[in-house]
N, C-alpha and C positions, 0 to 999 in steps of 0.2 A: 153294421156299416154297409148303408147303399154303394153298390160301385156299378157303375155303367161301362159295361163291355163292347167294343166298335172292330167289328171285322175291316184290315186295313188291306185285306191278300188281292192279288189279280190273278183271275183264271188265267189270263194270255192271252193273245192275239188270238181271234176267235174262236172262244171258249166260255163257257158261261161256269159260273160257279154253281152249284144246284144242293149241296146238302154241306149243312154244318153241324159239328160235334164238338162242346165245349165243356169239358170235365174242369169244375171250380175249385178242384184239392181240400174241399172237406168232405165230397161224399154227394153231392149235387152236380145237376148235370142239366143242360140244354140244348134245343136243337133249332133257336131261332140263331139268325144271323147277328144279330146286335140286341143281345142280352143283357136284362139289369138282374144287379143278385145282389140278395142278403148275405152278409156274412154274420155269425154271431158275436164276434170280436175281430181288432186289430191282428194279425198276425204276418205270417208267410207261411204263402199257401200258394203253390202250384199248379196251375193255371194252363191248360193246355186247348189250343186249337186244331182239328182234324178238318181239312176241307174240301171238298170231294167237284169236283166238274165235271161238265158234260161229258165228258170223253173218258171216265171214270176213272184219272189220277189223281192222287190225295195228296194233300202237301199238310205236314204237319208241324206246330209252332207250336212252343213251350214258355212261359214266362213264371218266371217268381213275385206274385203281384205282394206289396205289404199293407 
Protein backbone atom coordinates (compact mmCIF):
# COMPACT_ATOMS: atom_id res chain seq x y z
CA UNK A 1 0.00 0.00 0.00
CA UNK A 2 1.66 3.48 -1.42
CA UNK A 3 0.79 6.24 1.06
CA UNK A 4 2.33 9.72 0.52
CA UNK A 5 3.32 11.38 3.64
CA UNK A 6 3.01 15.76 3.54
CA UNK A 7 4.88 17.61 6.50
CA UNK A 8 1.89 20.16 7.33
CA UNK A 9 4.24 21.74 10.73
CA UNK A 10 5.47 25.54 10.87
CA UNK A 11 8.77 26.38 12.34
CA UNK A 12 7.42 29.85 13.42
CA UNK A 13 7.72 33.38 12.90
CA UNK A 14 11.31 33.31 11.86
CA UNK A 15 12.50 30.05 11.88
CA UNK A 16 13.12 27.63 9.41
CA UNK A 17 12.50 23.95 9.74
CA UNK A 18 15.81 22.06 8.83
CA UNK A 19 15.75 18.29 9.71
CA UNK A 20 12.90 15.65 9.55
CA UNK A 21 12.46 12.35 11.25
CA UNK A 22 9.60 10.00 10.27
CA UNK A 23 9.31 6.51 11.94
CA UNK A 24 6.58 4.55 9.72
CA UNK A 25 5.58 1.82 12.71
CA UNK A 26 6.76 -1.10 10.87
CA UNK A 27 10.30 -0.73 11.22
CA UNK A 28 11.17 1.98 8.50
CA UNK A 29 12.21 5.25 8.60
CA UNK A 30 13.01 8.64 6.63
CA UNK A 31 14.52 11.67 6.70
CA UNK A 32 12.97 13.46 3.64
CA UNK A 33 10.38 16.04 4.49
CA UNK A 34 7.45 14.71 2.31
CA UNK A 35 7.89 10.91 2.17
CA UNK A 36 6.16 8.16 0.10
CA UNK A 37 6.20 4.71 1.70
CA UNK A 38 5.34 1.09 1.06
CA UNK A 39 3.54 -0.53 3.42
CA UNK A 40 3.34 -4.38 3.05
CA UNK A 41 -0.42 -4.42 4.01
CA UNK A 42 -3.54 -2.58 5.26
CA UNK A 43 -3.17 -2.10 8.76
CA UNK A 44 -2.61 0.43 11.97
CA UNK A 45 0.49 1.47 12.27
CA UNK A 46 1.92 4.48 14.04
CA UNK A 47 3.25 6.95 12.39
CA UNK A 48 5.39 9.58 14.05
CA UNK A 49 6.91 12.95 13.06
CA UNK A 50 10.07 14.50 14.83
CA UNK A 51 10.84 18.04 13.46
CA UNK A 52 13.79 19.90 14.36
CA UNK A 53 14.49 24.00 13.30
CA UNK A 54 16.85 26.23 13.00
CA UNK A 55 17.07 27.18 16.37
CA UNK A 56 17.24 23.59 17.38
CA UNK A 57 13.66 22.88 19.02
CA UNK A 58 11.85 19.71 17.99
CA UNK A 59 8.24 19.39 17.96
CA UNK A 60 6.99 16.00 17.70
CA UNK A 61 3.56 14.51 16.04
CA UNK A 62 2.07 11.15 16.39
CA UNK A 63 -0.65 9.71 14.10
CA UNK A 64 -2.33 6.21 13.78
CA UNK A 65 -2.37 6.13 9.86
CA UNK A 66 -4.79 2.76 8.74
Amino acid sequence: MRTQFTDLSSAGAGNTNVQWEWSFGDGASSSLRNPLHVYDAASNYTVTLKVTNDKGCVRTFTKINI
